[in-house]
C-alpha angles and dihedrals in degrees: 000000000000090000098043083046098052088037089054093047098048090049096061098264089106153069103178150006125230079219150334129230112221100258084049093050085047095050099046119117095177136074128330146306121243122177126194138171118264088202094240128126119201120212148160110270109215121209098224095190090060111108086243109035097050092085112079105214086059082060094048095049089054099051102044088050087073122108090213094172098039083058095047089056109035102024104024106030101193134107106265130140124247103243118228094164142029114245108076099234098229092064084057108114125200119250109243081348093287108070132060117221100223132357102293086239121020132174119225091172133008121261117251089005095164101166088052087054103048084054094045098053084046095056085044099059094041081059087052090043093238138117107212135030122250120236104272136193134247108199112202134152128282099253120115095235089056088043088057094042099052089051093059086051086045091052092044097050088053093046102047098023109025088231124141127226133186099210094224100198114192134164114285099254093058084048093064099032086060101048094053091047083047087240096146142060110222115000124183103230146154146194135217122216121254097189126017094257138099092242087068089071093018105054082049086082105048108120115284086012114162093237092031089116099163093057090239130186144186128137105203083054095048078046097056086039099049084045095051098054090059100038104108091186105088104215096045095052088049102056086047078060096046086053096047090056088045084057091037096066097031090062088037104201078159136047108210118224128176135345101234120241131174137218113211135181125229127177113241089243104069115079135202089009102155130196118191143185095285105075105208090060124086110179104230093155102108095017114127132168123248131173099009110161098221 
């Protein structure tokens, strides 16, 4: 538990927090703060089989009606990057160990660009033949952070767009069991690294894919996925994989979010204590204790 976590570690039981909240960062009076990246992105997951959301410029215009920063700061409170992209940067690795093989963050779209997106719904609905958007749904999970969350979107949506949305919270693991079976419209959603490469977020969305929870498809993106995988020159298979992202958030059967960091506590007296991009693991290798008061 977050509280019996942060109580234990302001009485003296502990050295360090797997993370802090904000009112907890702001109440400490021990040790430091440290903040690292847990490698996630979170993100809308579009259901691209719903009679809507099928088209793609409904789902841009979505996405990009979003005030990313302005619910980091006010709603969220974390520090945590708007993402105006899909690939979390700090799974980025170098070509050759020189080159980049993109920008490390790079903006496919501007954050809260509302007048984009008012052309870009109208236009949506011209392509479906309709003249208003149907109530639709926002899955999330039943905690009271993603409840909150999911009303300032809510609000956000009705404000810039005029859609409505009914904020469907369920436990997580419904959560998860209907995304993968595409039971939902619209699910706020994430997904955490396994390797420190962008195949890792890009191969989830090939056709039939087992996380492919908005029933994507595209074939020249299968194409530029399948290719990559069995490229053995580096820079070649990287730029497949520029290109896939590039297609990725031009068809926009995901809305990116956010790019997940975490606030973490550590007493002053534990050095070279490290946290990285893989969240289960905490670098105790070369920490050592000095200056510790018994």
């Amino acid at each position: 538990d977050d509280s019996t976590e942060f109580n234990m570690y302001e009485a003296g039981e502990l050295d360090h927090t797997i993370q802090l909240t904000a009112d907890q960062k702001a109440a400490m009076t021990k040790g430091s703060v440290g903040t690292y990246s847990d490698g996630s992105i979170w993100f809308f997951d579009y259901n691209c089989t719903h009679p809507v959301l099928k088209n793609k410029n409904i789902r841009k215009a979505l996405t990009y009606a979003i005030d990313r920063k302005s619910f980091i700061d006010n709603v969220a409170k974390q520090p945590w990057i708007p993402a105006t992209a899909y690939i979390q940067p700090d799974i980025i690795p170098d070509v050759d160990g020189k080159t980049p093989w993109r920008d490390k963050v790079p903006s496919f779209f501007k954050d809260n660009d509302v007048e984009t997106a008012k052309k870009l719904l109208e236009q949506g609905m011209k392509e479906l033949g309709i003249t208003s958007i149907p109530k639709l749904k926002l899955m999330v999970n039943d905690q009271q952070s993603a409840q909150t969350y999911a009303q300032a979107f809510q609000e956000m949506w009705k404000k810039n767009l005029g859609v409505e949305v009914d904020i469907e919270p369920v436990p997580s693991a419904i959560r998860i069991e209907r995304q993968q079976k595409h039971d939902f419209e619209i699910s706020l959603a994430g997904w955490g690294p396994d390797y420190p490469d962008p195949m890792t977020d890009l191969d989830l969305y090939v056709t039939g894919a087992g996380n492919n929870d908005p029933a994507y498809s595209n074939p020249e993106y299968d194409k530029l996925i399948n290719d990559a995988k069995a490229e053995p020159d580096k820079a070649k298979k990287y730029e497949m994989m520029r290109k896939a992202e590039e297609i990725l958030m031009e068809d926009m059967p995901i809305g990116p979010l956010y790019w997940r960091y975490r606030d973490y506590a550590v007493r002053e007296y534990v050095k070279n204590f490290k946290r990285d991009s893989f969240a289960p693991d905490i670098d105790f290798i070369y920490a050592y204790i000095e200056g510790k008061n018994e």
